[in-house]
Structure formats: C-alpha cells, structure tokens
N, C-alpha and C positions, 0 to 999 in steps of 0.2 A: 728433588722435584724440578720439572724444566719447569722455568716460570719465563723464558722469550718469545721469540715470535713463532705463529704457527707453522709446523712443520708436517708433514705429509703422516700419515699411519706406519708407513714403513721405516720411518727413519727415528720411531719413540715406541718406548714399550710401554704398557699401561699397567696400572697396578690397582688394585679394587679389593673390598674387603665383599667375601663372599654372604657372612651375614649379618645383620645389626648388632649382634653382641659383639663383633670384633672390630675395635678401633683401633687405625694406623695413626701414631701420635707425633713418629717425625721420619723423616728419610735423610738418611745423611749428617743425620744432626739438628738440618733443620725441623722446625716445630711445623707442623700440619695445619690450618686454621682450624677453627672448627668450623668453620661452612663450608669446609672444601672436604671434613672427614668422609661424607658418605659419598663423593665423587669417586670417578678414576683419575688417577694422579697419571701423567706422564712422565718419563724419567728419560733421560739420554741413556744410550747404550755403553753396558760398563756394570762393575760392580758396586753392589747399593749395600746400605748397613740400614735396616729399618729397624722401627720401635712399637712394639702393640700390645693391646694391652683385650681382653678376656672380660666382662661382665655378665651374670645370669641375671636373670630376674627372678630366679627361684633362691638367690644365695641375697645374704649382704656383703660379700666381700667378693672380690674376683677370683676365680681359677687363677693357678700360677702353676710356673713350671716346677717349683721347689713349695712345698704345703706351710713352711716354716717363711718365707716371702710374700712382699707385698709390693704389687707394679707391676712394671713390663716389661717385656721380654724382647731380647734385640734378636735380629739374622740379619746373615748378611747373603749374598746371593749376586750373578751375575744375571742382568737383564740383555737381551736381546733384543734388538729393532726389529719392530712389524709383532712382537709378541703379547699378549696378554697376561697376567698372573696374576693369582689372587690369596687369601691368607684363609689356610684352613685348619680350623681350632683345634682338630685331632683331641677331643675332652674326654677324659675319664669322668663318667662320674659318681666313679666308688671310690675313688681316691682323689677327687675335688682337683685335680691336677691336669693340667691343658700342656700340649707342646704345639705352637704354631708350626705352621708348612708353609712354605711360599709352594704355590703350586703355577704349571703352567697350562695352556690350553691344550697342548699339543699331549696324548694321551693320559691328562689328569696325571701327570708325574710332580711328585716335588723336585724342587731343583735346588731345596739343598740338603745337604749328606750329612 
C-alpha cells in the first residue's frame, strides 16, 4: 500500500474489494488496518502479493479455495498507474469453494492467469 504523499490518479493504481464479504487483509505483506479494509487502497505501480479472505453470512465458516482449509488466500498480480481493480469472489456454492480474481476496469478482465 502507498502510504506517502499524494500523488495524482495517474501515477497509483487502486484496489477495492467489490463486495462486503471480501476482505483485503494485507498487500505485500503488510497488514491492512481495519478502517482502511472497506477503502480503496493505493498501490505504486509494479507487482503486488495480496491476502483475502471470503465470509458469508449464510455459512459459519469462510469459503476457501481448498474445502479441507481455513484462511486466506494470496495473488499476486501486476498493477498498473491510472488503473482500478478489484477482488471478485468467483464462489461456488455447491461446493463451498471460492477462487478470488483481481479483476481490472478496463473490460472486467482478470489480470491474473
């Protein structure tokens, strides 16, 4: 997360989690606060390792990407200045199983493989 001085739109990418079940818990390692979880985070441009994690309010336990695990789940992903992107849960749920997507603005593509 860039946490220095402000910097113009075009020169930070942002990162958001699409809906309230999906918490971004660190970028890079670092730990996310929790007042800033339901923000857009800015990042410098460059590749990011994020961590997130899945809750329903229909389960007690979270989706996860493996049914046999408990937590959350890392990607990593290159960000781009001036771009947006955000975390889409892609949830089964017949099989209680989530795979996040960093996805970007620019034709709702995931951007990672």
């Amino acid at each position: 997360m860039y946490a220095g001085p402000a910097k113009p739109a075009n020169e930070v990418a942002e990162l958001f989690r699409k809906a309230n079940y999906v918490t971004i818990l660190s970028v890079d390692g670092q730990k996310v606060p929790y007042s800033k979880r339901a923000t857009i985070l800015e990042l410098l441009p460059g590749k990011h390792t994020i961590e997130c994690s899945f809750r329903s309010e229909y389960m007690d336990t979270g989706y996860t990407s493996d049914p046999s695990a408990k937590g959350a789940i890392r990607l990593t992903f290159d960000a781009q200045a001036g771009y947006s992107y955000w975390i889409n849960p892609n949830v089964n749920p017949f099989t209680e199983v989530w795979q996040p997507q960093v996805m970007s603005g620019i034709g709702n593509a995931s951007v990672v493989k």
